[in-house]
BALUMFI-973034 format. One record per residue (C-alpha): residue number from 0; residue in three letters; y, z, x. Coordinates in steps of 0.02 Angstrom, whole numbers, plus 50000, padded with zeros to 5 digits. Layout:
+-----+-----+-------+-------+-------+
!   k !   r !     v !     w !     u !
+-----+-----+-------+-------+-------+
! NUM ! Ala !     Y !     Z !     X !
...
+-----+-----+-------+-------+-------+
***
This chain:
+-----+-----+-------+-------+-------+
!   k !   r !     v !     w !     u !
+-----+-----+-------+-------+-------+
!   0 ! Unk ! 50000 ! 50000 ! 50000 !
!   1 ! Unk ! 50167 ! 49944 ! 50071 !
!   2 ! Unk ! 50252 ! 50126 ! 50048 !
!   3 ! Unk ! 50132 ! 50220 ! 50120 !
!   4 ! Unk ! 50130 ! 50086 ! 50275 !
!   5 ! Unk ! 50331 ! 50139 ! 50290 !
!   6 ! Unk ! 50342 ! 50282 ! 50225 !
!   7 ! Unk ! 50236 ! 50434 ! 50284 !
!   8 ! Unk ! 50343 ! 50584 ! 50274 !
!   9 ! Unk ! 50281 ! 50721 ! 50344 !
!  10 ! Unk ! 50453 ! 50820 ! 50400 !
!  11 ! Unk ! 50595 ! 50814 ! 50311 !
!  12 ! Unk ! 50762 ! 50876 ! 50408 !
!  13 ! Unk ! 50902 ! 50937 ! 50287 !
!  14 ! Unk ! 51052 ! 51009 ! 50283 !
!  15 ! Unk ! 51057 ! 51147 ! 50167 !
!  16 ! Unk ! 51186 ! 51107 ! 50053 !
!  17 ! Unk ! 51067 ! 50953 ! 50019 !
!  18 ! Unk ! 50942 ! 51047 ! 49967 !
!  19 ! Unk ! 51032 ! 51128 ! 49848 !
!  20 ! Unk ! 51084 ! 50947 ! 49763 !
!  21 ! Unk ! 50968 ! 50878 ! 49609 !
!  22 ! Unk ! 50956 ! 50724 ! 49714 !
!  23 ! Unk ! 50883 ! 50832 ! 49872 !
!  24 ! Unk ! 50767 ! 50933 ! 49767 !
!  25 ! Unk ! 50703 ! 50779 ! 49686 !
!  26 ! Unk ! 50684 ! 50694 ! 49878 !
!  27 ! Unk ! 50591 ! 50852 ! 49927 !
!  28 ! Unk ! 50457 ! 50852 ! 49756 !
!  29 ! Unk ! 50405 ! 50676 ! 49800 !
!  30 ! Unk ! 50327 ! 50738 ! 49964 !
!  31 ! Unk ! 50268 ! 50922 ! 49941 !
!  32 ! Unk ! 50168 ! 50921 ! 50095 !
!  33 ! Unk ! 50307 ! 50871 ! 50220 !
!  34 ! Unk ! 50380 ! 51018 ! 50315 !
!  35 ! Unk ! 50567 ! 51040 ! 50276 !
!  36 ! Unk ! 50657 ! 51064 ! 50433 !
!  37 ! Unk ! 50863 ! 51146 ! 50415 !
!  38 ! Unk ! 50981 ! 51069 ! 50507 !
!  39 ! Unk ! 51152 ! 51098 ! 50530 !
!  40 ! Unk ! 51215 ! 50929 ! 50547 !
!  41 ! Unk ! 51101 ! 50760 ! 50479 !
!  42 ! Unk ! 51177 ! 50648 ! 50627 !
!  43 ! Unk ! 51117 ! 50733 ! 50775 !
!  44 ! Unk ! 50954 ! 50800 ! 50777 !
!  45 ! Unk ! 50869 ! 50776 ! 50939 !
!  46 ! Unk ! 50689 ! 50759 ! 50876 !
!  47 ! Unk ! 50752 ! 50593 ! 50769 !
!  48 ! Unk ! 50890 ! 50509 ! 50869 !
!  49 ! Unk ! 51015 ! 50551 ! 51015 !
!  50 ! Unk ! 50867 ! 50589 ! 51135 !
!  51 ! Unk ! 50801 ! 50442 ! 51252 !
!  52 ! Unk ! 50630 ! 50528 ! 51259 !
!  53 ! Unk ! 50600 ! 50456 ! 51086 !
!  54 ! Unk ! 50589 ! 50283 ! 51126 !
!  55 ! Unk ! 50397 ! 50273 ! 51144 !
!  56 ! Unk ! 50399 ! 50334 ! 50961 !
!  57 ! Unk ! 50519 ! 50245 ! 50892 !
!  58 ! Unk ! 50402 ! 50167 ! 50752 !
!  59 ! Unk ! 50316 ! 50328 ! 50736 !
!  60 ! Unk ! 50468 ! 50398 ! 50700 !
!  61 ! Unk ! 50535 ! 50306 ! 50567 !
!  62 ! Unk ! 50370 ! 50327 ! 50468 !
!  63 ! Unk ! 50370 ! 50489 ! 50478 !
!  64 ! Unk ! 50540 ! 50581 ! 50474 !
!  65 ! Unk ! 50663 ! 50594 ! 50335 !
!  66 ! Unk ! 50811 ! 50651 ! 50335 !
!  67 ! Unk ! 50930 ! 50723 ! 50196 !
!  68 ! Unk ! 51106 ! 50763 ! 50225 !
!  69 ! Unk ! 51298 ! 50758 ! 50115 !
!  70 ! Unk ! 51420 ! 50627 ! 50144 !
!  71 ! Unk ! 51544 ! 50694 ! 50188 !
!  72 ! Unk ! 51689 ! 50524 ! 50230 !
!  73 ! Unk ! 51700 ! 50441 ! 50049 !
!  74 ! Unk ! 51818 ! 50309 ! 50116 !
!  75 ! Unk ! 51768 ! 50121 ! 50013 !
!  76 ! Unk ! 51828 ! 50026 ! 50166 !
!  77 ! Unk ! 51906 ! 49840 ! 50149 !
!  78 ! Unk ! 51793 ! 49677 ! 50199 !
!  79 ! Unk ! 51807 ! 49512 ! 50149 !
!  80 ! Unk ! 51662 ! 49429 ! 50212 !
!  81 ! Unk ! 51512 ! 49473 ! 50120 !
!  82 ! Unk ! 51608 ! 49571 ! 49992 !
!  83 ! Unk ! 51782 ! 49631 ! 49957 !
!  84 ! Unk ! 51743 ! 49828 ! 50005 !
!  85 ! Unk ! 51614 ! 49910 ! 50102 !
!  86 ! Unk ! 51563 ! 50053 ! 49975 !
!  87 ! Unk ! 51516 ! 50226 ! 50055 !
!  88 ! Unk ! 51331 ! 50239 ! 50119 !
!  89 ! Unk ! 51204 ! 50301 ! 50003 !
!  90 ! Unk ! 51103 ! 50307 ! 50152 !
!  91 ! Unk ! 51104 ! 50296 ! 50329 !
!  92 ! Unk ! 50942 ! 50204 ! 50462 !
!  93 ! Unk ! 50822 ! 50125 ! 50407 !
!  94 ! Unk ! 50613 ! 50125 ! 50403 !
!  95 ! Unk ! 50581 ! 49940 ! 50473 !
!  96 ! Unk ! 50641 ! 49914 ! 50651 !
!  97 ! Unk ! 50721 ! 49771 ! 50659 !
!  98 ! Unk ! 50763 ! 49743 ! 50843 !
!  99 ! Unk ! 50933 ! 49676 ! 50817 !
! 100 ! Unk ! 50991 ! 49808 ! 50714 !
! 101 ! Unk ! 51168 ! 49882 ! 50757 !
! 102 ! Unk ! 51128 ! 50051 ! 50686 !
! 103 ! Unk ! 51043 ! 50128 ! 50807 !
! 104 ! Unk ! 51200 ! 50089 ! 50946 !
! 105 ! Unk ! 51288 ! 50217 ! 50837 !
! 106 ! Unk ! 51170 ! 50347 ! 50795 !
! 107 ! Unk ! 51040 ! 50348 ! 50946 !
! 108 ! Unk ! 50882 ! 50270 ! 50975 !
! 109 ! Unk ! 50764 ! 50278 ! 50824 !
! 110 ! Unk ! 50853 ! 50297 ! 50665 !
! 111 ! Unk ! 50731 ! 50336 ! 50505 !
! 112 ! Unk ! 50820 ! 50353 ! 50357 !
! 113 ! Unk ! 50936 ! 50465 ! 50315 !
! 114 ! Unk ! 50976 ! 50499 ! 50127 !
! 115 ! Unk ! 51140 ! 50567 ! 50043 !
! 116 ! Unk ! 51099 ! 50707 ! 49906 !
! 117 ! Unk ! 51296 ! 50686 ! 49833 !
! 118 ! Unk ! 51268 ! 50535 ! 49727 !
! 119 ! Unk ! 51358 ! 50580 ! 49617 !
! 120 ! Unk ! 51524 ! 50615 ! 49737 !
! 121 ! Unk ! 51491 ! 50438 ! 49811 !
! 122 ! Unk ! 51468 ! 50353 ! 49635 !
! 123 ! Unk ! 51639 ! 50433 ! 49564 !
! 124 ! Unk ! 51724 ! 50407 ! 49731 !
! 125 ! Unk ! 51682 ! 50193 ! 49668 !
! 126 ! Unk ! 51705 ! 50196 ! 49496 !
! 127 ! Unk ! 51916 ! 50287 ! 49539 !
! 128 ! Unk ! 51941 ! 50175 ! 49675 !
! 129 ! Unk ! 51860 ! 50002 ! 49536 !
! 130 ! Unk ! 51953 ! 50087 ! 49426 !
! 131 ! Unk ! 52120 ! 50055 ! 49527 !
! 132 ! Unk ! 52084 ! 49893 ! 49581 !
! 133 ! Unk ! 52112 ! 49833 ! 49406 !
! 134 ! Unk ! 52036 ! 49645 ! 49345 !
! 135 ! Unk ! 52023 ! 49520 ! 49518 !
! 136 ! Unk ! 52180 ! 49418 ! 49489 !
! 137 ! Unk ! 52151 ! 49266 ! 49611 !
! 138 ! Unk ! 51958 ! 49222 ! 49649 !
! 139 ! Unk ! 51904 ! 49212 ! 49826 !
! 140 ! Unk ! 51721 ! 49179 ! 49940 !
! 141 ! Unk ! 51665 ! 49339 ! 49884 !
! 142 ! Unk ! 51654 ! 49294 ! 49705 !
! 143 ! Unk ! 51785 ! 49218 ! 49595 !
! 144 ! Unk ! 51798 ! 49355 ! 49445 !
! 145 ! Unk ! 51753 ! 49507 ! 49506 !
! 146 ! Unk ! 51762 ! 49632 ! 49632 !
! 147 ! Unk ! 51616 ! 49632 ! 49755 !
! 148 ! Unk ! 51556 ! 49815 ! 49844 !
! 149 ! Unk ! 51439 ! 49803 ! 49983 !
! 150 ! Unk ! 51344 ! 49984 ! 49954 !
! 151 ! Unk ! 51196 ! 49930 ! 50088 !
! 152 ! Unk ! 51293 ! 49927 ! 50250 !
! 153 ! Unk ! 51183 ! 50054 ! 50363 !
! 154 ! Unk ! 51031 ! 50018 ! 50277 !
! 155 ! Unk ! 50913 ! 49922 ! 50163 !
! 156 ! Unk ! 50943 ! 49958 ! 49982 !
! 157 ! Unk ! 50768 ! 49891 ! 49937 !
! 158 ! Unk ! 50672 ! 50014 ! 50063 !
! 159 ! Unk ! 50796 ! 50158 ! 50006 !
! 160 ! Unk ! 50742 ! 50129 ! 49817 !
! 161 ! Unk ! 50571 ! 50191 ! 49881 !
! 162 ! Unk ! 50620 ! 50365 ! 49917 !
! 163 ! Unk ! 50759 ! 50417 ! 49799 !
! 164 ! Unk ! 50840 ! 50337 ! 49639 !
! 165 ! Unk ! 51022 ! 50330 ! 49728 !
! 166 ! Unk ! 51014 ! 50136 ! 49737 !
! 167 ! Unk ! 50977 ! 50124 ! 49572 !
! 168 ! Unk ! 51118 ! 50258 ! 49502 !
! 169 ! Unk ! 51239 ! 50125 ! 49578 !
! 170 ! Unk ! 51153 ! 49979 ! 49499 !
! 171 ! Unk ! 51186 ! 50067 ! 49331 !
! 172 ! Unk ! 51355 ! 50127 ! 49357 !
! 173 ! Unk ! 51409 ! 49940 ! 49410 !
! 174 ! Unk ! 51328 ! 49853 ! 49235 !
! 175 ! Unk ! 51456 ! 49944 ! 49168 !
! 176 ! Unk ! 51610 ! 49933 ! 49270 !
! 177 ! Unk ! 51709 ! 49779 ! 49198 !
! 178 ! Unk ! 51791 ! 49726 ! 49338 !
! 179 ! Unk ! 51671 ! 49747 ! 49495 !
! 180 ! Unk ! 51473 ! 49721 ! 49557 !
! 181 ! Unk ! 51384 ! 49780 ! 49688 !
! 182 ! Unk ! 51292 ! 49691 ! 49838 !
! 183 ! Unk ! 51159 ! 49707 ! 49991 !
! 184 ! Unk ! 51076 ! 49622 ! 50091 !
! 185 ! Unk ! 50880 ! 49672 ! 50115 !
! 186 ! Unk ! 50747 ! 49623 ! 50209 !
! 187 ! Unk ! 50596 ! 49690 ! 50096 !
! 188 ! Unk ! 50532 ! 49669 ! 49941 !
! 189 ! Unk ! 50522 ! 49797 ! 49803 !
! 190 ! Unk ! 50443 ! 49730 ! 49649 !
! 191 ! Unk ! 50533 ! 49899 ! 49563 !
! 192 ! Unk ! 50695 ! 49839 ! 49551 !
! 193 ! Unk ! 50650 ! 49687 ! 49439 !
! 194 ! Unk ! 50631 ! 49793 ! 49305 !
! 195 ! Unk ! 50808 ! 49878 ! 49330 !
! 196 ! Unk ! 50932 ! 49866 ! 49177 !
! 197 ! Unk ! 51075 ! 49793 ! 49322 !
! 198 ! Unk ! 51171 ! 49688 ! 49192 !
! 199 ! Unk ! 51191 ! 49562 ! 49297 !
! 200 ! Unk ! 51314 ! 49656 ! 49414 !
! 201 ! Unk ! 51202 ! 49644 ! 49569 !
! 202 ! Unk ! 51195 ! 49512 ! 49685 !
! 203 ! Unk ! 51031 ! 49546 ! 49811 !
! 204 ! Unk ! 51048 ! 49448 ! 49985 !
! 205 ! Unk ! 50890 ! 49390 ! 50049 !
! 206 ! Unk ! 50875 ! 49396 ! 50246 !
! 207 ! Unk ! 50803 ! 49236 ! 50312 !
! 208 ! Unk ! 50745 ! 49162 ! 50488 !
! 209 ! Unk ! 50626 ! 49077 ! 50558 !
! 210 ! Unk ! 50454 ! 49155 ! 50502 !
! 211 ! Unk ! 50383 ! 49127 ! 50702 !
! 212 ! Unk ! 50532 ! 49226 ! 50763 !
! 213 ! Unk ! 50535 ! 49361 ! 50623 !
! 214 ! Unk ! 50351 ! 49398 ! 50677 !
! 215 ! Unk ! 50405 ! 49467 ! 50826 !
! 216 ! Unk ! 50590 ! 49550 ! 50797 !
! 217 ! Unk ! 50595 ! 49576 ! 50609 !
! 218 ! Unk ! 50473 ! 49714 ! 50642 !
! 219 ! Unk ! 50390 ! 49803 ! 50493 !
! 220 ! Unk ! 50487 ! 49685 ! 50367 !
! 221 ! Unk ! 50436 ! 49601 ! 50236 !
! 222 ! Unk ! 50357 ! 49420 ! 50277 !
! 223 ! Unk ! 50501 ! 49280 ! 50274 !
! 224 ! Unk ! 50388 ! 49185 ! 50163 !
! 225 ! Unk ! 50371 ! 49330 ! 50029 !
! 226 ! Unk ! 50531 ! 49359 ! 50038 !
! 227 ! Unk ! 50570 ! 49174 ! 49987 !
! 228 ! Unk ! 50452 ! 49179 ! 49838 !
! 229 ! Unk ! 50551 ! 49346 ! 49768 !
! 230 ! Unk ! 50706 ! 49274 ! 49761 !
! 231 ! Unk ! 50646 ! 49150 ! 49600 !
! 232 ! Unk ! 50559 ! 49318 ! 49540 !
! 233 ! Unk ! 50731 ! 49391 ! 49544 !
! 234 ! Unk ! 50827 ! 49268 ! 49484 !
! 235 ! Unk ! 50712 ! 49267 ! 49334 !
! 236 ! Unk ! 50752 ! 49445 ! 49310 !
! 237 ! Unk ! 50936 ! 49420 ! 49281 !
! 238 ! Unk ! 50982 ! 49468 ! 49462 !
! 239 ! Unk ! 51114 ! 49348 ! 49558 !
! 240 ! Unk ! 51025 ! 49306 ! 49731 !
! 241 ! Unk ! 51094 ! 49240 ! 49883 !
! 242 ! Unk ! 51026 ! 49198 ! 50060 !
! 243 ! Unk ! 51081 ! 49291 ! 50213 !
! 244 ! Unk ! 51048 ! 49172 ! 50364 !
! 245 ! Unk ! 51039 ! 49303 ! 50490 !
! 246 ! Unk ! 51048 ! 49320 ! 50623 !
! 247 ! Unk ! 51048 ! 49156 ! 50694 !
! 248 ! Unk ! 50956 ! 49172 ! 50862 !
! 249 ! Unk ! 50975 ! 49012 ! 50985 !
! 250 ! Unk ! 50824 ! 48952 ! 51077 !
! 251 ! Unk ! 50734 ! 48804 ! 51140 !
! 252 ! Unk ! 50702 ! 48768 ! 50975 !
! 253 ! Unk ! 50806 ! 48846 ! 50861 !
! 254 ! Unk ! 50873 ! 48687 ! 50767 !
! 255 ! Unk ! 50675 ! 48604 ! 50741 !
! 256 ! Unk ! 50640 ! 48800 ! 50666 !
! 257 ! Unk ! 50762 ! 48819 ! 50552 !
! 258 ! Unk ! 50764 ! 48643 ! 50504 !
! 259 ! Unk ! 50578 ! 48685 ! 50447 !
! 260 ! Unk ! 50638 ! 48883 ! 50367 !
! 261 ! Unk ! 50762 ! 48741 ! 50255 !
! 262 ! Unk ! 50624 ! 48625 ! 50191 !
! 263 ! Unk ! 50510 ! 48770 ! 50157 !
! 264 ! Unk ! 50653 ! 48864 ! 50045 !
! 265 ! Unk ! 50683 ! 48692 ! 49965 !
! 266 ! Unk ! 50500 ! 48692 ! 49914 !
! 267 ! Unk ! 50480 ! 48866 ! 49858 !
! 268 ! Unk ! 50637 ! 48886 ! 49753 !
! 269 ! Unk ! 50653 ! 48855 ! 49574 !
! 270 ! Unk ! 50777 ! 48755 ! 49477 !
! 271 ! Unk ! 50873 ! 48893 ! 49419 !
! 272 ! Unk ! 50858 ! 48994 ! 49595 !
! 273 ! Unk ! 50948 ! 48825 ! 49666 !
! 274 ! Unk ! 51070 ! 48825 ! 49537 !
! 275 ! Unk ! 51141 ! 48988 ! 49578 !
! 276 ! Unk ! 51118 ! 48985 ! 49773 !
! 277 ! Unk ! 51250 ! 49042 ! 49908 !
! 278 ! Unk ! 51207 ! 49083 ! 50090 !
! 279 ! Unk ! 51291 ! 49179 ! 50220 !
! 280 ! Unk ! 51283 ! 49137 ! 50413 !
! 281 ! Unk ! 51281 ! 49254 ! 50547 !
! 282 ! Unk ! 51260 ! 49211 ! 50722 !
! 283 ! Unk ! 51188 ! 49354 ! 50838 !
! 284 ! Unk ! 51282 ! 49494 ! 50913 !
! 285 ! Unk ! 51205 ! 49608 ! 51034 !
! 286 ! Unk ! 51242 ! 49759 ! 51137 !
! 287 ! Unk ! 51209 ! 49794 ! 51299 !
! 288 ! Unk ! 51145 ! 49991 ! 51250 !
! 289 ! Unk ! 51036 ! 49925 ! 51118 !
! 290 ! Unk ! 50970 ! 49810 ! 51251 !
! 291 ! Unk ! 50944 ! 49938 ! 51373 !
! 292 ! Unk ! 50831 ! 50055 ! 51217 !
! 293 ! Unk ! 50740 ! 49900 ! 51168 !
! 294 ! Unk ! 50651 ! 49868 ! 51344 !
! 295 ! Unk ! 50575 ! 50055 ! 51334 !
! 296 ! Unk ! 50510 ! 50003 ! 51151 !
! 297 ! Unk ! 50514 ! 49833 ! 51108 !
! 298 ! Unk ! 50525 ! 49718 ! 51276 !
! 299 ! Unk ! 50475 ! 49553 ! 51216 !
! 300 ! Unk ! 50616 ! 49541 ! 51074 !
! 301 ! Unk ! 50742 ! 49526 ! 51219 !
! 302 ! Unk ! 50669 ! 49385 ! 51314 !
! 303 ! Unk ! 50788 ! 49309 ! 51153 !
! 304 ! Unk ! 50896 ! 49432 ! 51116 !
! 305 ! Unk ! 50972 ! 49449 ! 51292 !
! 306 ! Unk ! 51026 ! 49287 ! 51364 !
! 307 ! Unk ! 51178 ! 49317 ! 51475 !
! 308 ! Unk ! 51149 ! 49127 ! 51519 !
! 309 ! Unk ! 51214 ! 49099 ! 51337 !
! 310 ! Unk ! 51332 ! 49260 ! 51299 !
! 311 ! Unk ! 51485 ! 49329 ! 51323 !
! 312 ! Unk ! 51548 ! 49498 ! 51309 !
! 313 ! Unk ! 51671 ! 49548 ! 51155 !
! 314 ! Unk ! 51753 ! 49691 ! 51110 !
! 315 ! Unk ! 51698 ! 49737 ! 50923 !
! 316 ! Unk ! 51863 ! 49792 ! 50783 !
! 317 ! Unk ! 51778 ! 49968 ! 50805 !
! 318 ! Unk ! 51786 ! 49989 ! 50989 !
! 319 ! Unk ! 51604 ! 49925 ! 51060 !
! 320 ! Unk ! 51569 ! 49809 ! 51198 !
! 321 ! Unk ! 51455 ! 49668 ! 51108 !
! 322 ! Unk ! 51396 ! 49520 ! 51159 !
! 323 ! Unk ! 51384 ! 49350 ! 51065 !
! 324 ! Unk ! 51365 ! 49165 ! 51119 !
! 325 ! Unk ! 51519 ! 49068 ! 51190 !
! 326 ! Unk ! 51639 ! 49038 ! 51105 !
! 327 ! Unk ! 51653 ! 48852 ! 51123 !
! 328 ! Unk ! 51458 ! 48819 ! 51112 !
! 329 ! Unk ! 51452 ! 48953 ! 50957 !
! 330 ! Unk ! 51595 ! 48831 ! 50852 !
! 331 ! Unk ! 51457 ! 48688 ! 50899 !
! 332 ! Unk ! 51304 ! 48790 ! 50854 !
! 333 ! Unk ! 51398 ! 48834 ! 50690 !
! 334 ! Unk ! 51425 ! 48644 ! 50645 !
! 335 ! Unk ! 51238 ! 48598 ! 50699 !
! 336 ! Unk ! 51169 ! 48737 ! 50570 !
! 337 ! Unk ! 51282 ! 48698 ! 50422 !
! 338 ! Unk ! 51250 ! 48510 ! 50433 !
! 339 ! Unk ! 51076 ! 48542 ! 50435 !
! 340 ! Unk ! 51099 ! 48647 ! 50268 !
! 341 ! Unk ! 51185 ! 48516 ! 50186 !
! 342 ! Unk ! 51073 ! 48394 ! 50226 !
! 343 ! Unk ! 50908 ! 48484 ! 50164 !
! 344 ! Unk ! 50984 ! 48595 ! 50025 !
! 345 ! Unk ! 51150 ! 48521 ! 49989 !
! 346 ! Unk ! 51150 ! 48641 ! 49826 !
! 347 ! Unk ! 51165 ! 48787 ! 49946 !
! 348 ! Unk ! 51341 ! 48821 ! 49952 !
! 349 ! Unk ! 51384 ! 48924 ! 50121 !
! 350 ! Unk ! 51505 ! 49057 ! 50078 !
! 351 ! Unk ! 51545 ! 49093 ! 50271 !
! 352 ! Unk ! 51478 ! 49062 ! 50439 !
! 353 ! Unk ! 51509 ! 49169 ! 50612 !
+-----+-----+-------+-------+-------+
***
């Protein structure tokens, strides 16, 4: 069974004032046997993240540890690109292992998941600032009537749906908002959510790459190919679904592989999942301290990751030393992939591509 494959809880670290939450007893009934651990603080714990003795467990790790803590920073932070805002996380980490994934920079080699028991300070804190926004006057990339909030920004919505009901509080408070929905990308499938009364106020991002490359850095994801098939199951169930090329990882072959990702989506996707189809391209960006954590647990994902032959460094809007392909050869890489889109599924409308 896919939850028990990434999800196998047996400590749960907590803050106290979590436990005392509806949403952090509930968390702490659905695994009685898991030993509760109090902590004083759910960011560093050294057992979890922050300690580089972890890295040989870094899979182990995210199966087994939870972690339950109260957001405290309620800011909805401006976008643009994928959606107007950036809601406040409902969680934080994640239990696949992508080896991309910016997270851990931040919070310290492995990062399981950590959940936030004050759902219902995070949903009010979006409904007041919705609320203020008034109706979307002028439409933009993000959607043309209403206002789009990203709620799945430092983790995956579909995996956090497995261990607590906060995804799907949101889901319910945005069918009713009249002037906003919500958004987030994923990269598994939960067959739950089609049966979620979401009003047609969610828009679900399917990740996508190459299904040869995803077997090897898209670690303990869903398969690219099952992925593909969901998106006509959730289209069917009412849900607005878009494609998330990312990231876009150049190789000796890149072009021939996604070229061959294209036709397969072409095949698989329904009429009406065509119809409604939008796509988002990101290029990669990597980090030199992610780098460094990914040869002690994951070595072979670099041999593409890494390629200082092909990257430059670049100083991120919140203060971290990146590194992404040239800029001149990135502008042609760019052109290459959207030309091959419109030539293979013309009806997929890119929204933006970095």
């Amino acid at each position: 069974m896919e939850f028990n494959r990434l999800l196998q809880i047996k400590r749960i670290y907590a803050q106290p004032a979590a436990l005392e939450l509806p949403r952090g007893k509930e968390i702490v009934e659905r695994w009685p046997e898991a030993d509760v651990v109090l902590v004083d603080n759910h960011w560093n714990i050294p057992e979890v993240h922050g300690d580089e003795t972890n890295v040989p467990r870094w899979s182990r790790i995210k199966t087994e540890a939870l972690v339950l803590g109260v957001k405290k920073a309620l800011t909805v932070k401006p976008n643009g690109r994928s959606a107007d805002f950036i809601a406040p996380s409902t969680a934080n980490g994640c239990a696949m292992a992508c080896a991309y994934c910016y997270v851990p920079r931040h919070k310290g080699y492995s990062n399981p998941v950590t959940v936030f028991a004050n759902i219902d300070q995070i949903a009010g804190a979006l409904e007041r600032h919705a609320t203020r926004q008034g109706m979307k006057l002028e439409p933009n990339q993000c959607d043309p009537e209403l206002w789009v909030y990203d709620i799945g920004e430092n983790s995956d919505c579909s995996v956090d749906a497995l261990i607590s009901d906060n995804v799907k509080d949101l889901v319910e408070l945005f069918r009713d908002l009249p002037t906003a929905k919500l958004s987030f990308a994923t990269k598994y499938v939960n067959p739950a959510m089609l049966s979620w009364d979401h009003g047609g106020r969610t828009r679900i991002r399917f990740s996508l790459m190459p299904a040869d490359l995803a077997k090897s850095i898209d670690v303990r994801t869903s398969p690219v190919a099952e992925r593909m098939a969901a998106i006509n199951d959730f289209v069917d169930a009412g849900y607005e679904v878009h494609v998330n090329f990312s990231p876009v990882i150049i190789t000796d072959t890149w072009l021939r592989d996604w070229g061959d990702l294209l036709r397969q989506l072409d095949a698989t996707l329904t009429p009406a999942a065509k119809a409604q189809l939008a796509a988002e391209v990101i290029f990669l960006t990597h980090n030199e301290r992610l780098h460094e954590v990914n040869l002690g647990w994951h070595p072979q994902a670099e041999n593409v990751l890494w390629r200082p032959d092909l990257q430059e460094s670049k100083v991120s809007s919140n203060g971290f030393t990146n590194v992404r392909y040239r800029s001149g050869a990135k502008g042609r890489y760019v052109r290459q992939l959207t030309e091959l889109i419109e030539e293979i599924a013309p009806y997929c409308r890119v929204r933006y591509a970095f």
